[in-house]
N, C-alpha and C positions, 0 to 999 in steps of 0.2 A: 836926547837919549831915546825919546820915545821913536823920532824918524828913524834913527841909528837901527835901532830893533825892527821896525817894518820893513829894512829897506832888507836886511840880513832872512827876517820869515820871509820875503818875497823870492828873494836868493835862491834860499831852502826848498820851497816849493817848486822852482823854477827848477832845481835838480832833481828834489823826488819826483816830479810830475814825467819825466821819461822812464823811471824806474817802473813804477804802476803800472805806464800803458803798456812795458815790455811783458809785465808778469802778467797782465789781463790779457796780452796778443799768447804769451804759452801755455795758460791755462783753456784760454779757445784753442790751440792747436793741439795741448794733452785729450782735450773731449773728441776733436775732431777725430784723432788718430783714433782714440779707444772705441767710438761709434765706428770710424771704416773699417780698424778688425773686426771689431764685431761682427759687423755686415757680412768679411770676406768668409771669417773662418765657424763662425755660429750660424747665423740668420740667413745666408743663402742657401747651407745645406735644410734648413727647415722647411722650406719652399718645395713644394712636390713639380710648380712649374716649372722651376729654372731647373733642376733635377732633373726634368721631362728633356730640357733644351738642351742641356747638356750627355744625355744620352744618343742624340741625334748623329754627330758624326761617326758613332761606330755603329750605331745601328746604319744609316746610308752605307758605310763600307760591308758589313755582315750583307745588307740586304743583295748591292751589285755583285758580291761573288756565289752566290745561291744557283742552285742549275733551276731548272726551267723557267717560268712566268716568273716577272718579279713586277712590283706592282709601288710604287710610292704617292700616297693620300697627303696631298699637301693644301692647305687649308684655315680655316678657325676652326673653333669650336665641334662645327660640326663634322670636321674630318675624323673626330673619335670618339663623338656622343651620339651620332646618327648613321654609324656605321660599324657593325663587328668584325674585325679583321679577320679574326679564326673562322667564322661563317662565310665570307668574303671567296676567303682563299679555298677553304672546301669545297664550295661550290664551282668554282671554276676549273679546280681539280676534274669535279666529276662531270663536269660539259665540255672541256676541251679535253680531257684524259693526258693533262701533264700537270709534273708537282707546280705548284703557285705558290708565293708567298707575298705578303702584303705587311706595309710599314706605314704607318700613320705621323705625319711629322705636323703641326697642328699646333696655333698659338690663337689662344682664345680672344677675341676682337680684335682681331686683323682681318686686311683687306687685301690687294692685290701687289700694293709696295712692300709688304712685308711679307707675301710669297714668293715677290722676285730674287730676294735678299737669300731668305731658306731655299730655294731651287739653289741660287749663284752659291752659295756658303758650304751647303751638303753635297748635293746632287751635282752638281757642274763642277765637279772637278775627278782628274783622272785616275779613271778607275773607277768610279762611282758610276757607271752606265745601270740606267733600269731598264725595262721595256714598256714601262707606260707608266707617266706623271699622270692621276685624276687628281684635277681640281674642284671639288664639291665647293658650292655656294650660295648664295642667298640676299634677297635684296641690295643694294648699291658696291656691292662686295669687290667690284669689278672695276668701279668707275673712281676719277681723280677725285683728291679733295676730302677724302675721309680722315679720320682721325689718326693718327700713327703714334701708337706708343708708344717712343723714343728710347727710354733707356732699355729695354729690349733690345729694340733694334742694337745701338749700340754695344749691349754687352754681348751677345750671344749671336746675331745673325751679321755681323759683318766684319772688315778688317780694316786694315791701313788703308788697304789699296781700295776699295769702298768709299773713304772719307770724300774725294771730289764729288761724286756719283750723289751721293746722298746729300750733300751740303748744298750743288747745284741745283741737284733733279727733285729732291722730296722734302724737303724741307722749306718752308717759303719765309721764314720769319728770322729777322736777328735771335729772336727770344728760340728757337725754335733751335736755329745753329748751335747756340752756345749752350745747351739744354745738352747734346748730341757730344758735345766736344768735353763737356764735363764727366756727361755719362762713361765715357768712355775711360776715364782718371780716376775717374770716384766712384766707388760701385758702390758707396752708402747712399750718395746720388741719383745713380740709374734704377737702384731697387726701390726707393722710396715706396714706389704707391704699393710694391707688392708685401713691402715692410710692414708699411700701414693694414695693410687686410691681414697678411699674417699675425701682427701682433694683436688686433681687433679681433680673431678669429679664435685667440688663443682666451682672452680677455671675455669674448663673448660668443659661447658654442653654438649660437644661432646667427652671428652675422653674415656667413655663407647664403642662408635662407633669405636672411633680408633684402641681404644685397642684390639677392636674385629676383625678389618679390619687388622691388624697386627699381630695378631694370625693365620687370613684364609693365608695370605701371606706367616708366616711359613707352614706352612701345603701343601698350593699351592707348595713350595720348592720341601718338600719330595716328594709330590705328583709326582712332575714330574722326580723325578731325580731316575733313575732307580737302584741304587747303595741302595737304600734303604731299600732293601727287608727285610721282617722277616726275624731274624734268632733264631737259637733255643735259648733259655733264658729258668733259671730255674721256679719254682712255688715253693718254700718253702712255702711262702705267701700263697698261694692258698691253699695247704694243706693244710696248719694250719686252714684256716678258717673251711675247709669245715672236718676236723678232732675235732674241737672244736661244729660245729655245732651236728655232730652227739652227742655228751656228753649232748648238751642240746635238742635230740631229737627236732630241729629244724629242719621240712621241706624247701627246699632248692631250687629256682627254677633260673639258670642261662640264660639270652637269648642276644642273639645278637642281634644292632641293625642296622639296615641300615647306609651309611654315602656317600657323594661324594666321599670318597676315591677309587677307582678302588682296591687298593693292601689291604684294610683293608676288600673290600666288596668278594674280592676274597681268603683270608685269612681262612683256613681251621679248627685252630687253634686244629691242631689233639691232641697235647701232654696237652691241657689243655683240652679240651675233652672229651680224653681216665682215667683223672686223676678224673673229674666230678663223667661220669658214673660208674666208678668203685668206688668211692664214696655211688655208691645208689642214686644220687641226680640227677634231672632232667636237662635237657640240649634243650635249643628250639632256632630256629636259623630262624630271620623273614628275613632276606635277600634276599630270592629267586635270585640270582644271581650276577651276578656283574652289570647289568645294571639298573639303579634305573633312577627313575618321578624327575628331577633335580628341576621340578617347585616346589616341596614338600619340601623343604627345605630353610631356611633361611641364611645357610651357608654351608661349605663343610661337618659339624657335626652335627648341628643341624636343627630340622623341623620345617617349618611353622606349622600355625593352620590348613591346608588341611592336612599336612603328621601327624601331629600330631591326625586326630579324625580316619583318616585310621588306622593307628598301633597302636592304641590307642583301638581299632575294633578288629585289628588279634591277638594283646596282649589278652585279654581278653577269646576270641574263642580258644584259644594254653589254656589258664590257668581252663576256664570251666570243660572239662572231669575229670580233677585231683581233682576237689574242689565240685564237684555233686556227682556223685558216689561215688561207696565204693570203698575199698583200693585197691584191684584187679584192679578192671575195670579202676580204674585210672590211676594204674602203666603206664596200656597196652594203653589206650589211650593218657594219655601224650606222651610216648615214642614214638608214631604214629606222635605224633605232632612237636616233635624233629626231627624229620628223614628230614629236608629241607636240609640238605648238599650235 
């Protein structure tokens, strides 16, 4: 009897035990689902970033049909924390004497894979002509190998037709591919880390501050540890862009910008440079030195609102001669205006 009975609990269990795993497999998909609405329809409009990125295709359109100078700031950070667009565009108003306007397209720690994407996604397509792409930057900003924030990329700066490009060319890791390929399906996925900062943000009205007080710390690190030095690194990346630009006769203007760094502000960056101007494409370096006004700055990378209406001034005055005169005279006066190394 008593076999009879264990053989029948065994039975039983042998059949409840697919009913469980079914209701634990839909109870993981009812969360899943209610966390990706969430994401799509609450939590992404919270995001002041994706909001920024999501403004970008109609401002690139707004901007290419404007009459005179049109100007697009594509960049990090510091295409819109180290530069005022309204000051920008005034000033060249009043030195070339035609209306200007100026658009700052700008994703904070990106490097030059994730400018190729934003130029190809906004700017490089028809209809969208400017008359001059400035690319502002700063320490390795330029060079392969740097970090790429993935579900960005993914959700905002690319498409289908993208997916070989970026699966090939920027992405080097299995982990890295299928990061990229999810991002793209699951936008609870791609948004995670800005989830995390937004809901930490919300949770705690000073984790902005910290987070940025522990970035300057990393940075204070390198800064001081002398082992850090440049070294040579490739420019695929770099190429690519500026060999895609010339396809879409896209003027091109590269400039460095100041920073507390001593080893970024002493940084000659000769092989990306040499790879610019041989390009044909303009090259301007507002550095004047390694000793920089430390009161001009809000942190070791970025400027207060004094450093910010100053280079905000010599941006401008560096970009006038190229955008007044005719072709000639602006080659020669840009390239005047380059020559601060």
């Amino acid at each position: 009897m008593s076999s009879s009975t264990s053989s029948s609990e065994a039975i039983g269990a042998a059949i409840a035990a697919p009913g469980r795993a079914t209701r634990i497999a839909l109870v993981l998909l009812l969360v899943l689902g209610g966390v990706e609405a969430l994401t799509r329809l609450k939590l992404v409009g919270m995001s002041k970033e994706f909001e920024q990125f999501r403004s970008y295709p109609r401002l690139a359109t707004d901007l290419a049909h404007r009459s005179g100078l049109r100007l697009a700031i594509v960049g990090a950070s510091i295409a819109h924390e180290d530069i005022d667009l309204a000051v920008l565009a005034e000033r060249l108003r009043a030195t070339t004497r035609l209306p200007a306007h100026a658009e700052a397209f700008s994703a904070d720690h990106s490097y030059v894979n994730t400018w190729y994407f934003m130029l190809n996604h906004y700017l490089w397509r028809p209809g969208n002509r400017v008359d001059l792409v400035v690319i502002p930057f700063v320490g390795p900003s330029l060079y392969d190998k740097n970090e790429i924030e993935i579900g960005r990329l993914a959700r905002f700066f690319t498409s289908v037709e993208d997916w070989p490009e970026v699966l090939r060319t920027d992405l080097a890791t299995t982990a890295e591919r299928a990061d990229f390929l999810l991002s793209n399906f699951w936008a609870s996925w791609g948004a995670r880390d800005r989830m995390q900062e937004l809901a930490f943000t919300r949770l705690f009205p000073n984790y902005k501050a910290y987070a940025r007080e522990q970035q300057n710390l990393f940075l204070a690190e390198q800064f001081a540890n002398p082992r850090r030095a440049h070294k040579a690194r490739s420019l695929v990346a770099l190429a690519r862009l500026l060999g895609t630009a010339h396809e879409h006769a896209t003027p091109l203007c590269f400039v460095v910008f100041p920073t507390q760094r001593a080893d970024w502000n002493q940084q000659p960056y000769a092989e990306a440079r040499r790879l610019i101007e041989a390009s044909g494409v303009q090259y301007v370096d507002l550095r004047g030195g390694a000793d920089v006004d430390t009161s001009m700055f809000a942190d070791l990378v970025h400027m207060n609102l004094d450093g910010r209406a100053l280079y905000t001034g010599l941006l401008a005055d560096a970009l006038a001669p190229v955008l007044g005169p005719g072709p000639s005279e602006a080659g020669s006066a840009f390239a005047a205006g380059g020559a601060g190394e």
